[in-house]
C-alpha positions as CSV (number, residue, x, y, z in Angstrom):
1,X,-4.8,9.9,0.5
2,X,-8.5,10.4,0.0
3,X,-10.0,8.6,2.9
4,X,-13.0,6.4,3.1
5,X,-14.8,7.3,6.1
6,X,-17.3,3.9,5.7
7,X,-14.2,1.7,5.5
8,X,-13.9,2.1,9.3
9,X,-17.5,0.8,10.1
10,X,-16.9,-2.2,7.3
11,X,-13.9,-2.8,8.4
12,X,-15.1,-3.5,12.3
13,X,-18.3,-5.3,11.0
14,X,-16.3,-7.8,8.5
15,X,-14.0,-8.4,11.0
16,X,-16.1,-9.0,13.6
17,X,-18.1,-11.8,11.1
18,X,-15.0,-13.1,10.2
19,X,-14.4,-14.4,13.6
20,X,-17.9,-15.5,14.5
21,X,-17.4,-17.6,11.0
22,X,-14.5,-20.1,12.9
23,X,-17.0,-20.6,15.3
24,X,-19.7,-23.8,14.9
25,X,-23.0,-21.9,13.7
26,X,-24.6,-22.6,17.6
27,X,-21.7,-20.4,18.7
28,X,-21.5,-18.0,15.9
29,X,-23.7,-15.3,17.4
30,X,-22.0,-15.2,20.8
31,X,-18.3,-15.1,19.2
32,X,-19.3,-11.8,17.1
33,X,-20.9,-10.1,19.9
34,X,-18.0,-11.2,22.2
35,X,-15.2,-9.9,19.8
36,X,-13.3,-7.8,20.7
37,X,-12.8,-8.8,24.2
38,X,-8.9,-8.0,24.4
39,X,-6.1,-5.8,22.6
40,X,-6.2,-6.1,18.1
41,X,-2.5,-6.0,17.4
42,X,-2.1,-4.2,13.8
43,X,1.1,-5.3,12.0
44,X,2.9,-2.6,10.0
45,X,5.6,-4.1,7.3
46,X,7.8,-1.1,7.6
47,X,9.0,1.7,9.9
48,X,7.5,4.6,11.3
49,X,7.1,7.4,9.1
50,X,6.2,6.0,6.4
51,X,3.2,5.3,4.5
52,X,2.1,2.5,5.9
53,X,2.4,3.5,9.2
54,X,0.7,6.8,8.9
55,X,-2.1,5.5,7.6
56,X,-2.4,2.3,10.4
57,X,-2.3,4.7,13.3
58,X,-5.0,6.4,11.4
59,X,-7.0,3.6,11.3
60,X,-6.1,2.3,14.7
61,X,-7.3,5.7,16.1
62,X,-11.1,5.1,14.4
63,X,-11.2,1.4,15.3
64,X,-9.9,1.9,18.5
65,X,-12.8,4.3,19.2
66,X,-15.8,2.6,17.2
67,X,-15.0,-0.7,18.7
68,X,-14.4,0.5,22.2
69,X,-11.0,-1.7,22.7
70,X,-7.5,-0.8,21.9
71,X,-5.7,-1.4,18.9
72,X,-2.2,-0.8,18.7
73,X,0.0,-1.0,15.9
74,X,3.4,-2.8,15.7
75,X,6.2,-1.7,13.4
76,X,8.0,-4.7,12.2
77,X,10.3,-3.5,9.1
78,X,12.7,-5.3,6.8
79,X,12.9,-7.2,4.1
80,X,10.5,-5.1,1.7
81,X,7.9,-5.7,4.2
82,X,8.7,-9.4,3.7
83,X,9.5,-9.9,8.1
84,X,6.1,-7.8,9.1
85,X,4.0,-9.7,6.8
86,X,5.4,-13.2,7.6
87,X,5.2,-12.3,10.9
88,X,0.9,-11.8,10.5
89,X,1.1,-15.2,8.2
90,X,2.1,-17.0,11.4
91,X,-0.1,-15.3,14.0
92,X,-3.8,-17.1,15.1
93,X,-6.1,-16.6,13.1
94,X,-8.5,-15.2,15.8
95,X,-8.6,-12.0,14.5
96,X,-6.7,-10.4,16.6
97,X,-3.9,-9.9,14.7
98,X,-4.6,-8.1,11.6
99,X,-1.5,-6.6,8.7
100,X,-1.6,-3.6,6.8
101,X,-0.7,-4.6,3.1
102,X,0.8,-2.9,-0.1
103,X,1.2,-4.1,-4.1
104,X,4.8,-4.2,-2.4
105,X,4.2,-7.3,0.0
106,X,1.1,-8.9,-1.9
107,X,2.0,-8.5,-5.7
108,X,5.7,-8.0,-6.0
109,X,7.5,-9.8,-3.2
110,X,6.3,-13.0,-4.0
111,X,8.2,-13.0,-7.3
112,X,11.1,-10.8,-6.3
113,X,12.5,-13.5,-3.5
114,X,12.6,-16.8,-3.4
115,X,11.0,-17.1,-0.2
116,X,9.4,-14.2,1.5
117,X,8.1,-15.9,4.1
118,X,4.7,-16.0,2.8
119,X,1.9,-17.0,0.4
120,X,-0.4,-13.6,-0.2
121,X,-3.2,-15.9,-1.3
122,X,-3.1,-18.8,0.7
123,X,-2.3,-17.4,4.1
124,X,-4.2,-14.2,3.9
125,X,-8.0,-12.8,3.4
126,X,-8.5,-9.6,2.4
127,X,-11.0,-7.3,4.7
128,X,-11.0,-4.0,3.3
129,X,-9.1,-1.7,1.2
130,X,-7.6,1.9,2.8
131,X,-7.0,4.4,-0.3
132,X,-4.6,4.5,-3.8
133,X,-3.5,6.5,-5.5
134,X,0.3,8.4,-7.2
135,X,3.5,9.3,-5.2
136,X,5.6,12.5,-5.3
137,X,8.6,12.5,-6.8
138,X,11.0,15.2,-4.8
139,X,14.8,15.9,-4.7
140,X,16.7,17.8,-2.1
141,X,16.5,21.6,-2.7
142,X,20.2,22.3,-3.3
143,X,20.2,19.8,-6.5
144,X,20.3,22.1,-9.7
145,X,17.0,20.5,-10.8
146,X,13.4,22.3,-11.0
147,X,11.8,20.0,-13.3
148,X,11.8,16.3,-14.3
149,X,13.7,17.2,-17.4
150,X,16.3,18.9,-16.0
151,X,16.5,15.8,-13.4
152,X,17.0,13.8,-16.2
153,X,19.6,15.8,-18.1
154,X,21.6,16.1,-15.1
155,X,21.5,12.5,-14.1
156,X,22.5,11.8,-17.9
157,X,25.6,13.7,-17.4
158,X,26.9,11.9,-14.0
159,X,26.0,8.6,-14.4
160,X,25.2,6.6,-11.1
161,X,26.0,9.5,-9.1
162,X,22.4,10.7,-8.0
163,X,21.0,8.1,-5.7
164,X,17.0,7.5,-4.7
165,X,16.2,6.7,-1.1
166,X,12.6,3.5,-0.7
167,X,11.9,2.0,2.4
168,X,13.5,-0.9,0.5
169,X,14.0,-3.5,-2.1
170,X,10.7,-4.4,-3.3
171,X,8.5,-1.9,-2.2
172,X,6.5,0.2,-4.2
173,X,8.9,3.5,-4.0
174,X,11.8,1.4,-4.8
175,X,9.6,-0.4,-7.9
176,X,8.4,3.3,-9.0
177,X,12.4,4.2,-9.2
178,X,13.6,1.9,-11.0
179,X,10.6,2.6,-13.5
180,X,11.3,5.8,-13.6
181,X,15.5,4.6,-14.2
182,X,14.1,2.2,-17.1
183,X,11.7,4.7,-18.7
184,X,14.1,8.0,-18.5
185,X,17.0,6.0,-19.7
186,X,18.9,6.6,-16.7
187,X,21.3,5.6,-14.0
188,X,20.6,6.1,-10.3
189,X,22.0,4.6,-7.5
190,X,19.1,2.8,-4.8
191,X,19.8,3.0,-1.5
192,X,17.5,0.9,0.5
193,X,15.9,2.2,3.8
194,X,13.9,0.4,6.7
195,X,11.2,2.5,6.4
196,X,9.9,5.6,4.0
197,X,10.4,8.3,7.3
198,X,13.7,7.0,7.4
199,X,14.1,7.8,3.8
200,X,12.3,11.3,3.3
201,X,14.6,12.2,6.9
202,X,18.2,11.6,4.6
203,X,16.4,13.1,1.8
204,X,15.9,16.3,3.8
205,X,19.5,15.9,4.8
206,X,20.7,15.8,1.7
207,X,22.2,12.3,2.0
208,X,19.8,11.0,-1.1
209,X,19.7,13.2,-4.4
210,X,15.8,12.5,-4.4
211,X,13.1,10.0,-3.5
212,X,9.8,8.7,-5.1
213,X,7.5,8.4,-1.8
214,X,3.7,9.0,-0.3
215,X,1.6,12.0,-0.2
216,X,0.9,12.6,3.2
217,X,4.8,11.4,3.9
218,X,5.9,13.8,1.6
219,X,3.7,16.8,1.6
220,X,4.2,18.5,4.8
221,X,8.2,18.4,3.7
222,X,7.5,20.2,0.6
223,X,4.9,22.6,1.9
224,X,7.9,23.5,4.2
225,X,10.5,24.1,1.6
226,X,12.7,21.4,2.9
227,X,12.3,19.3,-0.1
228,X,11.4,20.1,-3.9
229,X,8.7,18.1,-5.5
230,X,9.1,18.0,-9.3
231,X,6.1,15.6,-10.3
232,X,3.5,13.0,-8.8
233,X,3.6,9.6,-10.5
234,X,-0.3,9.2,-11.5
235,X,-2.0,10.3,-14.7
236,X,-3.3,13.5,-13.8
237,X,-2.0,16.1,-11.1
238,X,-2.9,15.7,-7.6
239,X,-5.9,17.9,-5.8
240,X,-2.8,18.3,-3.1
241,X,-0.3,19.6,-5.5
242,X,-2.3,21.1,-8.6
243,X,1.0,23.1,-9.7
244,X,3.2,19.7,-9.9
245,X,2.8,18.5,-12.8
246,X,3.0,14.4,-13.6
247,X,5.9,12.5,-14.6
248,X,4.6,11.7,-17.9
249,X,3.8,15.0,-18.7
250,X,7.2,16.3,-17.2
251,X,9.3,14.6,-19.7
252,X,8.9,10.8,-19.7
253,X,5.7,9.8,-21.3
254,X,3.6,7.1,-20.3
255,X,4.9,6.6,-16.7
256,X,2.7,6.1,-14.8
257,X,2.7,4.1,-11.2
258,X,0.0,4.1,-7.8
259,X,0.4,2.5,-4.6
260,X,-2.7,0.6,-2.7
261,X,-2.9,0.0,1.0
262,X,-5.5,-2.6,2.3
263,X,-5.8,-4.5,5.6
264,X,-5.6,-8.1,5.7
265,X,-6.0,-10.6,8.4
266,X,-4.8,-14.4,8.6
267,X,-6.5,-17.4,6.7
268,X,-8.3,-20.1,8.3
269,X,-7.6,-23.9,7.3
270,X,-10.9,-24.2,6.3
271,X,-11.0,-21.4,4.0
272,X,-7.7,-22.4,2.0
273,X,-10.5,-24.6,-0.3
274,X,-12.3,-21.2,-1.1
275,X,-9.1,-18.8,-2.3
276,X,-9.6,-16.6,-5.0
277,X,-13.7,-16.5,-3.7
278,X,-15.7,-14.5,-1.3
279,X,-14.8,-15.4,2.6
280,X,-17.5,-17.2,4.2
281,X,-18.7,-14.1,5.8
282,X,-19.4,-12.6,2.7
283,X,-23.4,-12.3,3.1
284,X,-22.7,-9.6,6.1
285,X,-19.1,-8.0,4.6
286,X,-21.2,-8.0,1.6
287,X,-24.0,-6.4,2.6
288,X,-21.8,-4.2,4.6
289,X,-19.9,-3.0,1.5
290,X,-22.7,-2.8,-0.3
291,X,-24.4,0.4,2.3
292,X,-20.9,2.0,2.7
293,X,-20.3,2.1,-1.0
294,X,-17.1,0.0,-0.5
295,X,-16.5,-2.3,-3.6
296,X,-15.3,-6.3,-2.3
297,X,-11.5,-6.6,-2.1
298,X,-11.8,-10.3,-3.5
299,X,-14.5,-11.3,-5.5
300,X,-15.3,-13.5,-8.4
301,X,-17.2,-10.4,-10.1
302,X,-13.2,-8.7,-10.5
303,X,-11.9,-12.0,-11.1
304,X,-14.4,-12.6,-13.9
305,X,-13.0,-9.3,-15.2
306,X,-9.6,-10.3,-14.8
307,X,-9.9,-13.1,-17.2
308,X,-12.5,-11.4,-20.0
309,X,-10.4,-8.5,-19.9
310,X,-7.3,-7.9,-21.7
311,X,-4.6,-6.2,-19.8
312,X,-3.0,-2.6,-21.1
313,X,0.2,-3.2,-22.5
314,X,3.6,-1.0,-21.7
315,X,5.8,-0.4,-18.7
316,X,3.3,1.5,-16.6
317,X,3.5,-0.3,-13.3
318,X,-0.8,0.8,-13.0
319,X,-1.3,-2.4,-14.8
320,X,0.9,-4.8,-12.8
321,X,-0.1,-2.3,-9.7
322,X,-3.9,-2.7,-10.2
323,X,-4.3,-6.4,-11.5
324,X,-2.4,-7.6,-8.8
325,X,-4.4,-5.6,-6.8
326,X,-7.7,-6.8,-7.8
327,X,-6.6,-10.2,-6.4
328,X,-4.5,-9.0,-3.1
329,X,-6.8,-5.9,-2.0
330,X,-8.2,-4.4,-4.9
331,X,-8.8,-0.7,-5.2
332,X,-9.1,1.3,-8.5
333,X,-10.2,4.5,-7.7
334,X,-6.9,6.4,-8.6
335,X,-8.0,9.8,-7.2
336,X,-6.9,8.7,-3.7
337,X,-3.0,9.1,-2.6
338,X,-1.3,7.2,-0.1
């Protein structure tokens, strides 16, 4: 994933504005320069390994050092990420708790169960976006497969017997495979993880035909020869892996899916009258954004654009992916990889 070295800085200014915004406006000076006084828990809605994870204890690092407190992060899988992000819908909203989020938990959750714990609107506010961009689709080395066509012939002739490994039902990886499954005209079996490393470790094994997972969980795998990667699942080949091609241009055309990560923190009372809208801090994340480069996660700008703008028609997930996005945590530069 392409990093954004700003996002740090904006990230520990907007949150620190966030907080001196629940204070009454004779306090609010003293509660920014006062946070943080104590530990910032950062909630991961998955296992370690994966995606997710990787890039929280990234971020944790950076924060930990440019805010001069620790900042630990706190695996808390199932559920499609459903348990972790419930878990940061019911936590103070001090700031001090603060949840990594995906298209998974924010966009596709919410209408894949019934009741996910959750409302990614109502009980969250977006702070800052982390990176998007394609996954790698890789098989195990010993399956007779070198290309996406050839994983496709060979998944035609043994029907249900070649199985995909996500770090489970709802994610992003397990949404990319059954695109893939729609799109190819195929049958694979989906066997649900509690986290991507978890995954990518029984791929390795050989206990998985294949999986559809991040980059940088990925890469170091198939740099190493342990796994195969046949494609990435944007619209142009990665910067990481110029010789792999894309899915579409493998054999399937028009696939096409990205995963976002943002960071997201818990929703005030007060602000549940202002959803869909700028938080109340937005003059200083604002003009924060505006000096790192950073575009708003939330804005009524995208959401303008949302509703003059017709959406691309098609099974590509980029559209559901990126729309859903714009409301949740809203990145759309696709030259950055999870």
């Amino acid at each position: 994933m392409k990093l954004f070295p700003p996002v740090v800085c904006a990230f520990a200014v907007v949150a620190a504005a966030v907080i001196a915004a629940s204070q009454s406006s004779t306090h609010a000076l003293a509660a920014e320069a006062a946070w943080p006084s104590r530990p910032i828990r950062l909630i991961v809605p998955g296992g370690p390994g994966g995606v997710i994870d990787l890039r929280a204890r990234w971020l944790a690092e950076r924060l930990a050092q440019r805010l001069r407190q620790s900042v630990y992060v706190e695996d808390v899988p199932g559920a499609g990420g459903n348990i972790g992000t419930a878990q940061a819908a019911r936590a103070r909203p001090d700031g001090y708790t603060l949840a990594i989020v995906h298209q998974g938990t924010m966009a596709i959750n919410p209408h894949l169960y019934s009741h996910p714990g959750y409302d990614p609107l109502a009980d969250f506010v977006a702070i800052t976006r982390v990176g998007i961009g394609p996954l790698v689709l890789a098989v195990h080395p010993a399956l007779p497969a070198r290309s996406v066509a050839e994983l496709v012939a060979l998944a035609k002739a043994r029907p249900g017997e070649l199985s995909f490994g996500s770090p489970g039902i709802g994610t992003p990886p397990h949404m990319a495979g059954e695109l893939f499954k729609r799109m190819a005209a195929i049958d694979l079996t989906h066997v649900p993880y509690r986290g991507g490393g978890q995954a990518v470790s029984d791929l390795i094994g050989g206990q998985i035909s294949m999986s559809i997972e991040g980059m940088n969980v990925q890469l170091p795998f198939v740099r190493s020869g342990q796994i195969r990667a046949l494609a990435v699942t944007g619209r142009k080949r990665s910067p990481s892996l110029p010789d792999v091609p894309t899915v579409a241009e493998s054999g399937v055309p028009g696939y096409e899916f990205l995963g976002w990560v943002g960071v997201r923190r818990r929703r005030r009372l007060r602000e549940r009258s202002s959803i869909g809208s700028p938080a109340r801090s937005a003059p200083c994340s604002t003009a924060t954004r505006r000096a790192s480069g950073l575009r708003p996660t939330v804005s009524s700008r995208a959401a303008g654009r949302q509703k003059s703008s017709p959406r691309r028609s098609g099974p590509s997930m980029r559209t559901g992916a990126a729309s859903s996005a714009t409301r949740a945590s809203g990145p759309t530069d696709d030259s950055t990889a999870p």
